[in-house]
C-alpha positions as CSV (number, residue, x, y, z in Angstrom):
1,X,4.1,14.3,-22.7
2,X,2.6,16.2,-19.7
3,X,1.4,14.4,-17.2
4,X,-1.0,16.0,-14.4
5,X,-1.0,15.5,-10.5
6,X,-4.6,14.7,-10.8
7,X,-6.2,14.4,-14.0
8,X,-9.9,16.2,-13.6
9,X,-13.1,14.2,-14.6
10,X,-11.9,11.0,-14.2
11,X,-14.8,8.3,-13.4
12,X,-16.9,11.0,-15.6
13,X,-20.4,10.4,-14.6
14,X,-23.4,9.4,-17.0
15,X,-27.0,8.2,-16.0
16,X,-26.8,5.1,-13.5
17,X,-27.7,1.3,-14.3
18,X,-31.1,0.3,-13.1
19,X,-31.5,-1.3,-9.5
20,X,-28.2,0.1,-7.7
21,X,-29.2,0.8,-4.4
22,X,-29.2,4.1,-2.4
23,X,-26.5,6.1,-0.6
24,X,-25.9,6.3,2.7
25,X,-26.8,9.7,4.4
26,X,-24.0,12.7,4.5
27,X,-22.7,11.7,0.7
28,X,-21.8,15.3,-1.2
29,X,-23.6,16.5,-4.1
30,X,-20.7,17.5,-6.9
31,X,-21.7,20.1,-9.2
32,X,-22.4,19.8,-13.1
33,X,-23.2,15.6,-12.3
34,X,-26.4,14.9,-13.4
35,X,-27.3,11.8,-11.4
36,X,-29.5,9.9,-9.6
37,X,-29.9,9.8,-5.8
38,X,-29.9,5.7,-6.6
39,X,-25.9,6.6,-7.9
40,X,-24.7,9.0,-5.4
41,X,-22.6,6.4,-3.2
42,X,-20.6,5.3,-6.4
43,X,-20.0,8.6,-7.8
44,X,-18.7,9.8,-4.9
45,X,-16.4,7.1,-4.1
46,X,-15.2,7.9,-7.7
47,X,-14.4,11.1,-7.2
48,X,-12.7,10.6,-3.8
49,X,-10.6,7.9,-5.7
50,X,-9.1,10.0,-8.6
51,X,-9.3,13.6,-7.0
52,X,-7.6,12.7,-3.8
53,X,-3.9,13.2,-3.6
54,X,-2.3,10.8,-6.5
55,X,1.2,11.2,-7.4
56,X,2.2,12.6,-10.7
57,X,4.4,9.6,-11.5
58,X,0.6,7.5,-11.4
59,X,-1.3,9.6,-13.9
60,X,-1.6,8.7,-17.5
61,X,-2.5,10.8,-20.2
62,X,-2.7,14.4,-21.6
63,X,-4.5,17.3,-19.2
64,X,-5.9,19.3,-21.6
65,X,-7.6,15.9,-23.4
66,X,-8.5,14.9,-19.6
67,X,-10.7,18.8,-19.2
68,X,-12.3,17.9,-22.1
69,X,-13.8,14.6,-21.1
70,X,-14.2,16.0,-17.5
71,X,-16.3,19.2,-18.8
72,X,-18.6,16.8,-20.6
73,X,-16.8,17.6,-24.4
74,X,-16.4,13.8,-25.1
75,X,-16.5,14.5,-29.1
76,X,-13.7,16.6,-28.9
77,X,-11.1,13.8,-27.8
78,X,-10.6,12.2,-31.3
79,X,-9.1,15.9,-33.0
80,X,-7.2,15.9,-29.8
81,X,-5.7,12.6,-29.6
82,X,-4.7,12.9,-33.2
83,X,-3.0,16.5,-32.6
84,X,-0.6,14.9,-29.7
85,X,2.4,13.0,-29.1
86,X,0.5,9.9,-26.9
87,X,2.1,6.5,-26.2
88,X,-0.5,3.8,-27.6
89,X,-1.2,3.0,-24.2
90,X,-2.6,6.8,-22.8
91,X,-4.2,7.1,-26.4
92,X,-6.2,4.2,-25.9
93,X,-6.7,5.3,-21.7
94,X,-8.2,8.4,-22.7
95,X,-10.4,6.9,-25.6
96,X,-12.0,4.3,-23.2
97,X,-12.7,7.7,-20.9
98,X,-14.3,9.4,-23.4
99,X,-16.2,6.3,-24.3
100,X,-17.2,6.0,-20.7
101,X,-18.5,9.7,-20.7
102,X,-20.3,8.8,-23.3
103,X,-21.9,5.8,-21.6
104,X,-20.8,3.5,-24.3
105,X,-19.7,1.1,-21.2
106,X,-19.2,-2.4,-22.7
107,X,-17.0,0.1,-25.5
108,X,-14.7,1.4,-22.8
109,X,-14.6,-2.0,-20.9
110,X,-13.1,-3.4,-24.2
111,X,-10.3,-0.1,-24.1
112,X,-9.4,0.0,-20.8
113,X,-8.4,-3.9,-21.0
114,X,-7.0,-3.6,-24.2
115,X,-4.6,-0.9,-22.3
116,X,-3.7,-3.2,-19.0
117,X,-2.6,-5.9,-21.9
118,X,-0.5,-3.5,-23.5
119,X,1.0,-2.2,-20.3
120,X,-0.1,-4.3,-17.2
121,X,1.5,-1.2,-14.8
122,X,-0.7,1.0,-16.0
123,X,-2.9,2.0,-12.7
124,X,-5.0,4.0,-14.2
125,X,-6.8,1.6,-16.7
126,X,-7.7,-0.4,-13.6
127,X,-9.1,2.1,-11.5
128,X,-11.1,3.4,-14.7
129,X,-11.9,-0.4,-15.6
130,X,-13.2,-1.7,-12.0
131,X,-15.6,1.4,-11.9
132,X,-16.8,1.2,-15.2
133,X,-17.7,-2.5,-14.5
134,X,-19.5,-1.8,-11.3
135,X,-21.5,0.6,-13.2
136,X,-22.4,-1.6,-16.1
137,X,-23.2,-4.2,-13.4
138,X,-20.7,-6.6,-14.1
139,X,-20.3,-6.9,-9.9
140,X,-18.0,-9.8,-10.2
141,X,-15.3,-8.7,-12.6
142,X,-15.4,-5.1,-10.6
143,X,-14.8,-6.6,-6.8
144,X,-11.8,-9.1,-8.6
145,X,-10.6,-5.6,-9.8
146,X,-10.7,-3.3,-6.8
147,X,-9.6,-6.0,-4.9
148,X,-6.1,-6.2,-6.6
149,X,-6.5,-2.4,-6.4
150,X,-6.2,-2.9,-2.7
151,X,-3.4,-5.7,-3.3
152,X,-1.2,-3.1,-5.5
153,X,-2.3,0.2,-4.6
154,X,-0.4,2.0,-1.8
155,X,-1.9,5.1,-1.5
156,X,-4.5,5.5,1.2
157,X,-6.7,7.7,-0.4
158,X,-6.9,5.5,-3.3
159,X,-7.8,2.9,-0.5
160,X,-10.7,4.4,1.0
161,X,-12.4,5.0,-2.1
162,X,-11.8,1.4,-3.1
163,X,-13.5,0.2,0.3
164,X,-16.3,2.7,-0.8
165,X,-16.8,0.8,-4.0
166,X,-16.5,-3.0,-2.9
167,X,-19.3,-1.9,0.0
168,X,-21.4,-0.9,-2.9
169,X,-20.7,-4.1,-4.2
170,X,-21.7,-6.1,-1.5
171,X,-24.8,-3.8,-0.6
172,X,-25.9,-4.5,-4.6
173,X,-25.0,-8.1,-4.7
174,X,-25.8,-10.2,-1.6
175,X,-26.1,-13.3,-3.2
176,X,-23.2,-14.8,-5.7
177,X,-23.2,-18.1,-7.7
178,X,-20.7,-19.5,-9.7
179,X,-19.8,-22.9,-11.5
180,X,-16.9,-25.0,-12.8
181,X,-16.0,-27.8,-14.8
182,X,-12.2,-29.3,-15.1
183,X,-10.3,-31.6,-16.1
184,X,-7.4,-33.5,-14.0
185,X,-4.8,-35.9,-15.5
186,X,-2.5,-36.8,-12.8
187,X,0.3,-40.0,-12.6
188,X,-0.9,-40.5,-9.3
189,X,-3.9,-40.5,-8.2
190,X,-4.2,-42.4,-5.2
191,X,-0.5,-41.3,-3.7
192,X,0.5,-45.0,-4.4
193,X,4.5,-45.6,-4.3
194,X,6.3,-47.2,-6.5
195,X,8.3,-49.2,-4.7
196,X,7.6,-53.1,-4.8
197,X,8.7,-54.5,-0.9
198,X,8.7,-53.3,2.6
199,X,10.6,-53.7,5.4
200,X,9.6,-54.7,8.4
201,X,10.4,-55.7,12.0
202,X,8.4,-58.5,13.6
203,X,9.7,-59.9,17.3
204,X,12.8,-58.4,16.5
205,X,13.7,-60.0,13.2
206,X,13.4,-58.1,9.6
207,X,11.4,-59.6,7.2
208,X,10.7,-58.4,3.9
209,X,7.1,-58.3,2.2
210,X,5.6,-57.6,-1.1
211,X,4.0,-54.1,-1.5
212,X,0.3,-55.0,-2.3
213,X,-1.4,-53.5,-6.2
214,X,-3.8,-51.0,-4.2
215,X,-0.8,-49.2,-2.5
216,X,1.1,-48.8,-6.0
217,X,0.5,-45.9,-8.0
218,X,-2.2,-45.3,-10.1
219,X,-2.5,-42.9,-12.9
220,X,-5.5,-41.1,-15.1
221,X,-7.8,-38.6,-15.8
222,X,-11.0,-37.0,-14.4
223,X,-13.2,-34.6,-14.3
224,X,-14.7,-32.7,-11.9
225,X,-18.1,-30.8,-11.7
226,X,-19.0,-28.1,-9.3
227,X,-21.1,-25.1,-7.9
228,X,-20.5,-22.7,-5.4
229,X,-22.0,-19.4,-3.6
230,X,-22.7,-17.1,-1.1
231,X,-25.2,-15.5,0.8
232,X,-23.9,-12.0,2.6
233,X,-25.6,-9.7,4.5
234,X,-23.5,-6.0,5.6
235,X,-23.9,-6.0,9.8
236,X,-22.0,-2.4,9.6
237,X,-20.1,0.1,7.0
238,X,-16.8,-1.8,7.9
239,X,-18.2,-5.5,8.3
240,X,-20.4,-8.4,7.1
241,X,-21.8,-11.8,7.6
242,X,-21.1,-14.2,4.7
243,X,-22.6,-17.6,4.4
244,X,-20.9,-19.5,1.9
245,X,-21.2,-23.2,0.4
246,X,-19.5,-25.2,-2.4
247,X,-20.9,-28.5,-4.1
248,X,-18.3,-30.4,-6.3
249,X,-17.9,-34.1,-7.5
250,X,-15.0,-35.5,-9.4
251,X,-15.6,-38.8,-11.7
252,X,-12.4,-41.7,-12.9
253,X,-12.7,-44.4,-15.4
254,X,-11.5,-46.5,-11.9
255,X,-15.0,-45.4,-9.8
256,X,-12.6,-46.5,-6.3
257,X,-11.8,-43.0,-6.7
258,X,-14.9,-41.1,-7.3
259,X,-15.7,-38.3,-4.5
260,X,-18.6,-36.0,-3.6
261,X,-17.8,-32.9,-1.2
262,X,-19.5,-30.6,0.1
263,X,-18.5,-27.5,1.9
264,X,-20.2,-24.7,4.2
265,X,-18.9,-21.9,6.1
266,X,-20.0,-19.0,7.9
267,X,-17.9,-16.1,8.6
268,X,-17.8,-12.5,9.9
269,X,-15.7,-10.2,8.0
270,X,-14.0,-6.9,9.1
271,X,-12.5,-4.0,7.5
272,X,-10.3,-1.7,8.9
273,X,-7.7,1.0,7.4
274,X,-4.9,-1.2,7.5
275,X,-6.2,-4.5,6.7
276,X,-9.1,-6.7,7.9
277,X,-9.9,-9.7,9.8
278,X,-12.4,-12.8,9.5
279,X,-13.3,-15.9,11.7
280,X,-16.3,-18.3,11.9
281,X,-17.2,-22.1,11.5
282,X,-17.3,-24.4,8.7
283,X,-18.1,-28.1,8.0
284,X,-16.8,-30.3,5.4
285,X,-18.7,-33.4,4.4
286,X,-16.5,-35.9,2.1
287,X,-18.5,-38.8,0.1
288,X,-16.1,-41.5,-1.5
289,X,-16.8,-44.2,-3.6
290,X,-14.9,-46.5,-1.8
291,X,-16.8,-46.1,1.4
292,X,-14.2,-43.9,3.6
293,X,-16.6,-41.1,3.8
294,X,-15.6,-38.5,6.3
295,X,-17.0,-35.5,8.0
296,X,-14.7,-32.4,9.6
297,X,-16.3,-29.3,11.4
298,X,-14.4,-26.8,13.0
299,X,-13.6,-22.7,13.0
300,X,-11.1,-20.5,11.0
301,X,-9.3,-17.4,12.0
302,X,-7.6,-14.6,9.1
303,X,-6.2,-11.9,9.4
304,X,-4.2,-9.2,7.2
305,X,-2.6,-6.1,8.0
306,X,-1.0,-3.5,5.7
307,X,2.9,-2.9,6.5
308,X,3.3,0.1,4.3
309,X,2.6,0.7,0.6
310,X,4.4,-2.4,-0.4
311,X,4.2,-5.5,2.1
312,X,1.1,-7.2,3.5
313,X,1.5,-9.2,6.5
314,X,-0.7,-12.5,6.6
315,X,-2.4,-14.7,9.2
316,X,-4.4,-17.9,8.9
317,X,-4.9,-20.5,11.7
318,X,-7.7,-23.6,11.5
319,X,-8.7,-25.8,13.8
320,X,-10.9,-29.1,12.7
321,X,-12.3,-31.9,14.2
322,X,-12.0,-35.4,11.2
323,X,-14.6,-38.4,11.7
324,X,-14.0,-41.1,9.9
325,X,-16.7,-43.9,8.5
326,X,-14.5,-47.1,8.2
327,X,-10.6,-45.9,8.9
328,X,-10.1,-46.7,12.6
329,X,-7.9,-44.7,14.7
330,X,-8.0,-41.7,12.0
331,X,-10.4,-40.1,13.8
332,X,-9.1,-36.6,15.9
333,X,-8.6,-33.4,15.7
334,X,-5.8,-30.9,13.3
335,X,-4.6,-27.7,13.6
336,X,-2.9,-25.2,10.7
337,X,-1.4,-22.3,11.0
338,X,0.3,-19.9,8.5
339,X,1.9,-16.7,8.4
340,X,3.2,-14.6,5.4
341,X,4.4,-11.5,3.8
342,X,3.3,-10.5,0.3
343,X,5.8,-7.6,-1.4
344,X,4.8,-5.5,-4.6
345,X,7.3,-5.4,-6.2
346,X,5.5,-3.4,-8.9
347,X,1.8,-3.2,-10.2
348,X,2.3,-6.6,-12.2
349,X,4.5,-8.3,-9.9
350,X,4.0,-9.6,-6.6
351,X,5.6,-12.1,-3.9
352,X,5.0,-13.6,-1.3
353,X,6.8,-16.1,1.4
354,X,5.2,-17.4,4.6
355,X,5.9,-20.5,6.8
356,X,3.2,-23.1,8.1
357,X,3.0,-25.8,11.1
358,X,0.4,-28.1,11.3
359,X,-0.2,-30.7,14.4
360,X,-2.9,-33.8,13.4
361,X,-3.6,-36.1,16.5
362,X,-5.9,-39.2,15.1
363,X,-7.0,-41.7,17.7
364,X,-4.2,-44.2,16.5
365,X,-0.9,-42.8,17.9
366,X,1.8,-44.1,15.0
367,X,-0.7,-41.7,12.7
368,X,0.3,-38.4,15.0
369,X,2.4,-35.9,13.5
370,X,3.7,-32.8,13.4
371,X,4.6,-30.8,10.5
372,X,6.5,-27.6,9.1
373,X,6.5,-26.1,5.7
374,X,8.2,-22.9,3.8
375,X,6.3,-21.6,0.9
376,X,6.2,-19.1,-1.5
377,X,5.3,-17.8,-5.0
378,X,5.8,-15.2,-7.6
379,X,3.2,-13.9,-9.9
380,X,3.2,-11.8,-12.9
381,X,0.7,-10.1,-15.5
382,X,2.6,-9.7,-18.6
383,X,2.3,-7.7,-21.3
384,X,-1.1,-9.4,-23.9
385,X,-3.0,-10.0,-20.4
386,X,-1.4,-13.6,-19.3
387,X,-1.1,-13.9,-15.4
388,X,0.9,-16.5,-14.0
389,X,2.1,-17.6,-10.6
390,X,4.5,-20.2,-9.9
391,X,5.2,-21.6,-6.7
392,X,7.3,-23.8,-4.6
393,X,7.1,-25.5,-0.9
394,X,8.9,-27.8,0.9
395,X,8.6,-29.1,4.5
396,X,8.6,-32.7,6.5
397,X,6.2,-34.4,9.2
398,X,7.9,-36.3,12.3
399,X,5.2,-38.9,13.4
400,X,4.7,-39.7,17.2
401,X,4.2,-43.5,17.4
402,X,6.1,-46.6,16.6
403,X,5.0,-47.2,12.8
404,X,3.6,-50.6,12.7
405,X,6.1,-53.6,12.4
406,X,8.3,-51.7,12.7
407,X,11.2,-50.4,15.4
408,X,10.7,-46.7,14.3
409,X,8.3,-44.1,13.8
410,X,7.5,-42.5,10.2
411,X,9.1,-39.6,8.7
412,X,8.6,-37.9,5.8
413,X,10.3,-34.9,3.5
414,X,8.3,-33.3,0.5
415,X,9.3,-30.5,-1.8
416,X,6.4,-29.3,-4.2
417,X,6.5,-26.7,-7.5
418,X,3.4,-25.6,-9.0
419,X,2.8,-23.2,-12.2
420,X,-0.6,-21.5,-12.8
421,X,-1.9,-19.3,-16.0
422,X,-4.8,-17.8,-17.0
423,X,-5.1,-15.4,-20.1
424,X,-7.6,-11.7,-19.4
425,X,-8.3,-12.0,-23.0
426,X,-9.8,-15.4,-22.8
427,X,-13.2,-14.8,-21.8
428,X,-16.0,-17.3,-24.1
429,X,-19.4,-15.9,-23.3
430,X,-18.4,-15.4,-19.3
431,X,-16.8,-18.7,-19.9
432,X,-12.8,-17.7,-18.4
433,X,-10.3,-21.0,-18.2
434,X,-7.0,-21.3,-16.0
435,X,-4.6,-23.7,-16.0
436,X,-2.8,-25.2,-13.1
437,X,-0.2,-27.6,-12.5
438,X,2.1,-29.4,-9.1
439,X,4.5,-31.6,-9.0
440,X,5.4,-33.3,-5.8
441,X,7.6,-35.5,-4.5
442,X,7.2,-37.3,-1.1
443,X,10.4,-38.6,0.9
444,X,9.6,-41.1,3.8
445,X,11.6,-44.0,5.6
446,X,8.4,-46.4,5.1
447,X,8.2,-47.2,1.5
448,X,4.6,-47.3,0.9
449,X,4.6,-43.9,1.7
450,X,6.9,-42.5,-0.6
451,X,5.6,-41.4,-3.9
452,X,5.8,-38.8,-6.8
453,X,3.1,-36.9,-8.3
454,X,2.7,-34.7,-11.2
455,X,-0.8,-33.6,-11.2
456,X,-2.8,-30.9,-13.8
457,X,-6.4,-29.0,-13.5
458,X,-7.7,-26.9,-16.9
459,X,-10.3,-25.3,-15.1
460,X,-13.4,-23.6,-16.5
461,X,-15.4,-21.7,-14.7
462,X,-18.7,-18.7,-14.5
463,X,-19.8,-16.6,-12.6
464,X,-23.5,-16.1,-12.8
């Protein structure tokens, strides 16, 4: 099979979807498109993607079938595709293109996923697949796409067109909303240990105590309702100002556990050619049944920056201020940081490792800590369309004060695996589910804080 440095007349063009807005000044005209001013942005991001310098090894397909799609001949491609030796893969790639120049969109959608399940590598569907769904409108499904373009895709070229597209994006779509229902079976929901008696030190004598029922563990079920959005407004070609909130509640048979939170945030985004970088405020407010409502405010930092065609390098650091209704002494400030590397290891496979240190100082000095973790994860689209990640951590928190009775101050180890799916094929009227799943396991020297916990969320969720 021949494979072209560039195949010609990829991103074919066809008449626009209603409502996308206009270009920005100094966009070229291309020759032989017939197109609206409304569509000029997008089609010329398209072409900057696919005819900028791609490497042979990339390209999929046959070049002759690709000039006949790119020279507007559509309803030649089926002799063609019969009269050459095409892996099922590129046969159905270059059907969904001719489909798409045919403006048969929801047609090629169908085809170009139908290729990424067959091979998940294949770079080509999901350039072709994120563009056609931008034009059909389908704004969500196109940014997730062009965003793991970014993730995967090394070459800067590439890059700057995909930056092109997600602008459009934002531009056409300043307002997102988006809902969720889930369900979460966990054998401990309230951290509870199971060990039955304490030790403790009073006047300088042990004594031993009976662990009360509402610090033992507690299993079961909820569910958990939800909305969330955004609000974002561009503030330059390269940045924008995103407001974005979140409303969930989750329900138990026991109602001690029932919670309402709500969650706002307000943050400037940049884009540059090697990454990006974001910072703003955000509140929390936490209703709970029980009566321990709390409220946190404080700012975030992010930042990425693009290493070289494989490795990502990662930055996160919070700072919050916690206010507690009825828990005295929990009251104070905490502080996270994180940094981490992602690697492709290839389009369908991805790592990434990163260590964290966190510093909470409450009101009540025995509750002060300091803590470290290692992290990482590996995720993989196979072959059928099912993504996974799975994931482990492990860290400890040294405590500041003298724990309470006692002639020592708390200490705790935890290790943590989690495991998450989600299938591209599974997609019920919008409806897409994902399935996650942790187990932890929580090592201290003060037996009502050490506990295990497996815990499970099948997740359902729209965008709208």
């Amino acid at each position: 099979m021949r494979t072209p440095a560039a195949f010609p007349g990829a991103f074919s063009a066809f008449p626009p979807p209603a409502g996308v807005r206009a270009a920005p000044r100094g966009f070229p005209r291309f020759p032989g498109m017939n197109v609206f001013r409304l569509l000029l942005p997008a089609l010329a991001a398209a072409a900057c993607i696919l005819w900028g310098s791609a490497s042979p090894a990339q390209e999929a397909g046959d070049p002759d079938v690709s000039r006949q799609i790119g020279d507007g001949r559509a309803e030649e491609t089926g002799e063609s595709l019969d009269s050459r030796n095409l892996s099922p893969a590129d046969r159905l790639f270059l059907t969904g293109r001719a489909l798409k120049a045919e403006g048969r969109l929801p047609e090629a959608i169908r085809t170009f996923r139908d290729v990424l399940q067959i091979d998940p590598n294949h770079i080509n569907a999901r350039r072709e697949l994120a563009h056609t769904l931008l034009l059909n409108r389908d704004f969500g499904p196109a940014e997730f796409h062009f965003r793991e373009l970014l993730r995967i895709d090394g070459n800067e070229n590439m890059r700057s067109g995909y930056r092109r597209f997600l602008r459009i994006i934002d531009e056409n779509r300043p307002v997102g909303i988006s809902g969720f229902f889930s369900i979460l079976p966990s054998t401990n929901v309230n951290r509870g240990t199971d060990n039955r008696v304490i030790v403790s030190s009073i006047g300088g004598q042990s004594a031993t105590g009976t662990i009360s029922d509402e610090s033992r563990r507690k299993s079961g079920t909820g569910v958990s309702l939800g909305l969330s959005g955004y609000f974002r407004a561009p503030s330059s070609p390269s940045s924008r100002l995103s407001l974005y909130w979140r409303l969930s509640g989750i329900r138990y048979e026991d109602t001690l556990f029932n919670s309402t939170t709500l969650n706002l945030s307000l943050i400037h985004e940049e884009t540059t050619r090697k990454g990006g970088w974001s910072a703003g405020p955000y509140f929390r407010r936490n209703y709970v049944e029980a009566g321990s409502d709390s409220d946190a405010h404080g700012v975030r930092f992010g930042m990425s920056r693009n290493l070289n065609d494989k490795n990502q390098l990662n930055f996160s650091l919070s700072h919050e201020y916690v206010e507690y209704s009825l828990r005295a002494g929990s009251d104070g400030p905490f502080t996270r940081a994180t940094v981490s590397l992602r690697h492709q290891v290839k389009p369908s496979v991805s790592l990434v490792g990163g260590v964290a240190a966190s510093r909470s100082v409450p009101d009540r000095e025995a509750n002060q800590y300091f803590g470290r973790e290692v992290f990482g994860d590996v995720t993989r689209t196979w072959r059928g369309g099912l993504r996974t990640t799975a994931g482990f951590g492990f860290g400890d928190r040294r405590y500041d004060g003298l724990f309470p009775f006692s002639t020592f101050a708390r200490e705790d180890d935890y290790t943590r695996v989690t495991l998450s799916a989600q299938h591209s094929r599974i997609d019920i009227r919008g409806f897409t589910p994902q399935v996650y799943c942790s187990r932890t396991e929580n090592r201290s020297n003060i037996a009502t804080s050490e506990y295990g916990a497996t815990d499970c969320q099948v997740i359902i969720s729209r965008n709208f």
